[in-house]
Structures are given as structure tokens and as C-alpha cells.
NUNU-165581 format. One record per atom (N, C-alpha, C): x, y, z; residue in three letters. Coordinates in steps of 0.2 Angstrom, whole numbers, padded with zeros to 4 digits, always signed. Last residue first. Example, Ala and Ser with C-alpha at 12.3 -4.5 7.8 and 13.67 -1.06 7.14 Angstrom:
<sites>
+0064-0011+0035Ser;+0068-0005+0036Ser;+0064+0000+0039Ser;+0066-0028+0039Ala;+0062-0022+0039Ala;+0066-0016+0039Ala;
</sites>
This chain:
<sites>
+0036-0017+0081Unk;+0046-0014+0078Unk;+0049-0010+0086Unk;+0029-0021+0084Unk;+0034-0026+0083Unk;+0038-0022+0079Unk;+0013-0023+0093Unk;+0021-0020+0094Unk;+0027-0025+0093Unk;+0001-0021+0086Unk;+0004-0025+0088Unk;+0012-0021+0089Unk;-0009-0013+0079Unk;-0007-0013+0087Unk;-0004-0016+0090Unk;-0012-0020+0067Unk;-0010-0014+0067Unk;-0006-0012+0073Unk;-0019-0029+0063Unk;-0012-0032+0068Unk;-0012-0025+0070Unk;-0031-0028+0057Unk;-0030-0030+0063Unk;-0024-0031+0068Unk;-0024-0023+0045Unk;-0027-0017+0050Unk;-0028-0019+0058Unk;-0021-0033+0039Unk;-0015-0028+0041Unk;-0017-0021+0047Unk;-0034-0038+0038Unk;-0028-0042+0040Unk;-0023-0036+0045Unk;-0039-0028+0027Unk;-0041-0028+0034Unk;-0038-0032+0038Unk;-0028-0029+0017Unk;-0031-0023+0021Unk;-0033-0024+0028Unk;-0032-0041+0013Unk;-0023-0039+0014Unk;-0025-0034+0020Unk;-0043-0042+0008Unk;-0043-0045+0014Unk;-0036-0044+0016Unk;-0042-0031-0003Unk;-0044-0031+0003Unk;-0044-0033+0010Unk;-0033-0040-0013Unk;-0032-0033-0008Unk;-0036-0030-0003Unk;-0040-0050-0015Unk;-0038-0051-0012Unk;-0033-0047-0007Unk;-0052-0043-0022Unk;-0053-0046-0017Unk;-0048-0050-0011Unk;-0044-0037-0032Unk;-0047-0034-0025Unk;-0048-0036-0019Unk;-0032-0037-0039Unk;-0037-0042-0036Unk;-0039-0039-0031Unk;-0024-0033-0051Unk;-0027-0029-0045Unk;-0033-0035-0044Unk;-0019-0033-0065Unk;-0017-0037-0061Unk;-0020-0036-0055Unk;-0025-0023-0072Unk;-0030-0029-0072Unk;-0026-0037-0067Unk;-0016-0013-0073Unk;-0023-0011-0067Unk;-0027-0018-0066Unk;+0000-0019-0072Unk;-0007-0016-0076Unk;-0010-0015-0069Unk;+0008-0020-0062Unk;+0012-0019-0067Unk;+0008-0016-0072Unk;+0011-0023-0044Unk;+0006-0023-0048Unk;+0009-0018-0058Unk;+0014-0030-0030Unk;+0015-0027-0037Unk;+0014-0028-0040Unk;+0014-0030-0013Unk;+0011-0031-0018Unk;+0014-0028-0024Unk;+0025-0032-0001Unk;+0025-0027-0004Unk;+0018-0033-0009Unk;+0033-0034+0016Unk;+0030-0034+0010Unk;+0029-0031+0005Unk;+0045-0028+0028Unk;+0040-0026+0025Unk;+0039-0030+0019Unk;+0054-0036+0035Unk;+0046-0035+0040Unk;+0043-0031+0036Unk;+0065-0039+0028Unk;+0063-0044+0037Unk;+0057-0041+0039Unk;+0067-0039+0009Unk;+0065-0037+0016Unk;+0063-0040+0023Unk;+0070-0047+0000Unk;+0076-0046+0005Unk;+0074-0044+0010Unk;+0057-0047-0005Unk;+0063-0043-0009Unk;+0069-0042-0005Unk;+0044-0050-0002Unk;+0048-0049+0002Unk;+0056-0044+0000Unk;+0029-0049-0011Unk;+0035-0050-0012Unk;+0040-0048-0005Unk;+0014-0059-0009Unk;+0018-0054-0009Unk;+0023-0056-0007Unk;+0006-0071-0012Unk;+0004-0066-0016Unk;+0009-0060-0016Unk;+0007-0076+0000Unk;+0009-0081-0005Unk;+0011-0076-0012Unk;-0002-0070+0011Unk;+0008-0072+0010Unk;+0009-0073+0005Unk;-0013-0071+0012Unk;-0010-0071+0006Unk;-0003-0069+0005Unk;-0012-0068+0027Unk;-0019-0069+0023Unk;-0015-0067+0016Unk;-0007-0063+0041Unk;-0007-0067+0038Unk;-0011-0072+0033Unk;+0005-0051+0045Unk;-0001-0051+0041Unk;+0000-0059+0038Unk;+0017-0050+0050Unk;+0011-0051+0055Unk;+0006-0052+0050Unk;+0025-0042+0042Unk;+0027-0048+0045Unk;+0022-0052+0047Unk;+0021-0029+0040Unk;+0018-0036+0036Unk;+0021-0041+0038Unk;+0022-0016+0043Unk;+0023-0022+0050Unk;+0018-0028+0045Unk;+0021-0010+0030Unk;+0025-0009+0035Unk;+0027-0012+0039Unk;+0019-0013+0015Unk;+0013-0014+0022Unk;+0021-0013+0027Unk;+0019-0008-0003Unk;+0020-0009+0003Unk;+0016-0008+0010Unk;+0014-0006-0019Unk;+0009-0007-0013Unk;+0014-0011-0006Unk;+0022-0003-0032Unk;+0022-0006-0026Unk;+0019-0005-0020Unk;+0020-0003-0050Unk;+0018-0001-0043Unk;+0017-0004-0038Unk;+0034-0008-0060Unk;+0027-0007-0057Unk;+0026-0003-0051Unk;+0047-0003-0065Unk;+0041-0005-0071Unk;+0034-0008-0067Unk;+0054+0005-0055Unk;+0055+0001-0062Unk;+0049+0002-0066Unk;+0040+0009-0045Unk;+0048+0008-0045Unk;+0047+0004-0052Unk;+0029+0022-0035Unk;+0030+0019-0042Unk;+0038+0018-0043Unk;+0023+0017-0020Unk;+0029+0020-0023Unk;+0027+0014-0032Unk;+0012+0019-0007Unk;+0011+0017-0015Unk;+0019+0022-0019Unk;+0011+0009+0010Unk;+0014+0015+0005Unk;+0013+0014+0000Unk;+0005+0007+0025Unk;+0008+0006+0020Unk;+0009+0012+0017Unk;+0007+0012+0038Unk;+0002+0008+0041Unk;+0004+0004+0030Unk;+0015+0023+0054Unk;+0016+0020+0048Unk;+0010+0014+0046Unk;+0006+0031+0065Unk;+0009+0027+0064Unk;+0009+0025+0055Unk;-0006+0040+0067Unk;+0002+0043+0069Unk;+0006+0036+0068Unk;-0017+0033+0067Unk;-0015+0035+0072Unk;-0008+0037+0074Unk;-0011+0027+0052Unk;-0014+0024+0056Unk;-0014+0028+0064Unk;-0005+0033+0037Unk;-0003+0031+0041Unk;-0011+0031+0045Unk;+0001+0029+0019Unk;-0004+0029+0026Unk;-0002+0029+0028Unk;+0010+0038+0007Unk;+0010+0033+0014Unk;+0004+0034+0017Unk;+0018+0043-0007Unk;+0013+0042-0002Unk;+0014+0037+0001Unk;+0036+0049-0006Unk;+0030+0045-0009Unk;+0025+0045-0003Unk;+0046+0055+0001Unk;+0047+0057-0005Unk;+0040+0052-0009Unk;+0045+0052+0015Unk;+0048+0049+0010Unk;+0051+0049+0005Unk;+0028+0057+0015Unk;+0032+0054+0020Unk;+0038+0050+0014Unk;+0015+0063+0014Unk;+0020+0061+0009Unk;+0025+0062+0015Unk;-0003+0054+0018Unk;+0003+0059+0020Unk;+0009+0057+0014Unk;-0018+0050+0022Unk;-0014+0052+0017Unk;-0007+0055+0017Unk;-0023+0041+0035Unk;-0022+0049+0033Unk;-0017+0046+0028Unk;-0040+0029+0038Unk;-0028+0029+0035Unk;-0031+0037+0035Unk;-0051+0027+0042Unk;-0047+0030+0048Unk;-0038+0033+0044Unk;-0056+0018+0033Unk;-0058+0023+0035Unk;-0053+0026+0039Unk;-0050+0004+0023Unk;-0047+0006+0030Unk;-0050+0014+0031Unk;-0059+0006+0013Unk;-0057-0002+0016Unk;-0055-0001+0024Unk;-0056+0016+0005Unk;-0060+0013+0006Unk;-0065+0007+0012Unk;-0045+0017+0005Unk;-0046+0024+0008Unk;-0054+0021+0008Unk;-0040+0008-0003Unk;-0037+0007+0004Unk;-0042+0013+0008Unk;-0045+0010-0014Unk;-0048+0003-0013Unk;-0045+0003-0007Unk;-0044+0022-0020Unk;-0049+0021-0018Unk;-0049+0015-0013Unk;-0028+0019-0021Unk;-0030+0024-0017Unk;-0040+0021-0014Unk;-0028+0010-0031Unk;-0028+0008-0026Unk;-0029+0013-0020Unk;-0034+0017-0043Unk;-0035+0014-0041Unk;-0036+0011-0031Unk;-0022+0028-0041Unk;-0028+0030-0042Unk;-0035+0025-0040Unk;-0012+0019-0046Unk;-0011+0021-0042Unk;-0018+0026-0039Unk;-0016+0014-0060Unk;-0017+0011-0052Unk;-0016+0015-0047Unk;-0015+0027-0065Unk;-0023+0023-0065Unk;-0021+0017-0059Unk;-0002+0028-0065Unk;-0007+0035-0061Unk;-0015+0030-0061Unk;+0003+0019-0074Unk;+0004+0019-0066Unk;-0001+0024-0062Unk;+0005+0017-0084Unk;-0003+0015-0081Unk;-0003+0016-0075Unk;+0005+0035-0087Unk;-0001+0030-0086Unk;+0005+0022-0089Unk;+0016+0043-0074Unk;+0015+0042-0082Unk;+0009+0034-0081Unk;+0011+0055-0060Unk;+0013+0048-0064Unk;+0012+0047-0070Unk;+0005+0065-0056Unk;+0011+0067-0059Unk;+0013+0060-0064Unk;-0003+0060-0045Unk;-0008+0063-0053Unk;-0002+0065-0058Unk;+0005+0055-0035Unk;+0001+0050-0041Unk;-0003+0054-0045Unk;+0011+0071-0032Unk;+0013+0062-0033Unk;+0008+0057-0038Unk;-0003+0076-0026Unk;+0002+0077-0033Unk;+0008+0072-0034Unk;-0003+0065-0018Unk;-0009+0066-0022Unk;-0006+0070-0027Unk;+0008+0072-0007Unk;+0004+0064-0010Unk;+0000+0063-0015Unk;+0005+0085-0006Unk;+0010+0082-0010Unk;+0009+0074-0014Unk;-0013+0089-0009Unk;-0007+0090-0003Unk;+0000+0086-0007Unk;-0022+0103-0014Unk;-0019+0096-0015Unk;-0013+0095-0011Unk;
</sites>
């Protein structure tokens, strides 16, 4: 088991169910992510590239996107937090997880992926 994945099976519940969750639903959606622990938390990444990340903070789980500047499919739904180029999702139960529109996050952020803006 590689770091990453002991990371999310070490989490206190509900976190470890999302987190577990969302694993399926990105490792799903984007064939290609590598699991890695980068940063002291998991991270995808894309061809050796940053691509998001699942960090458990406060009282939710934050699904960050890396070059989420670019993503343009539910702006509306993620948090910026001060941030200039990552977004994030978060998530506090399992029943706040919209899939449908976690998905389309996914494949949006996949199509920019090549875009050179950092």
C-alpha cells in the first residue's frame, strides 16, 4: 500500500468514506491519474504533472484542482479561499457529493490539463 492510501484509510469516519468515495469517482472518470503522496496528502497526477489533491482540513474534505483557473463547468460550486489558480470542492458528509457534477469537474479539468499556465 503506498503512502497515499494509508493516508485515507487512517482518517477518522466520515472523512475516510469520502475520501474513499471520491477516490473511486476520480480514478474512475480520469483513467490515466497516478496516485501519489506528494505534500504529506494524496495527489493525482497526469503525465508527471500536478492534476488535484484529497486533503482532510477542519471539518471537511477538500478536493482541490491544480490549474482550476481554466476549468469552466461549475465555478459556482467551488471555493477559491484566496486562492489565484487553485479551487477546491468540499465536502463535510458523503451526501454532499454530487457526482454528477463531480464528474463533469473532472473531465473539464482533464481537458485543460495541457494547457500551459503556471
Amino acid at each position: 500500500m503506498n503512502p497515499a492510501e494509508t493516508y485515507i484509510l487512517n482518517q477518522q469516519e466520515p472523512y475516510k468514506t469520502i475520501l474513499l468515495h471520491l477516490q473511486v469517482l476520480i480514478e474512475n472518470t480520469v483513467s490515466s491519474v497516478e496516485l501519489l503522496y506528494k505534500y504529506k496528502i494524496p495527489f493525482y497526477y497526469i503525465d508527471g504533472r500536478p492534476f488535484c489533491y484529497l486533503n482532510v482540513a477542519k471539518d471537511y474534505v477538500d478536493l482541490g484542482f491544480w490549474n482550476a483557473g481554466h476549468i469552466t463547468v461549475h465555478s459556482d460550486q467551488m471555493v477559491t479561499a484566496g486562492r489565484k489558480v487553485m479551487k477546491s470542492l468540499r465536502y463535510r458528509n458523503i451526501e454532499e457529493i454530487n457526482e454528477m457534477v463531480l464528474i463533469e469537474i473532472l473531465e473539464n479539468a482533464y481537458q485543460v490539463k495541457d494547457k500551459k499556465f503556471y
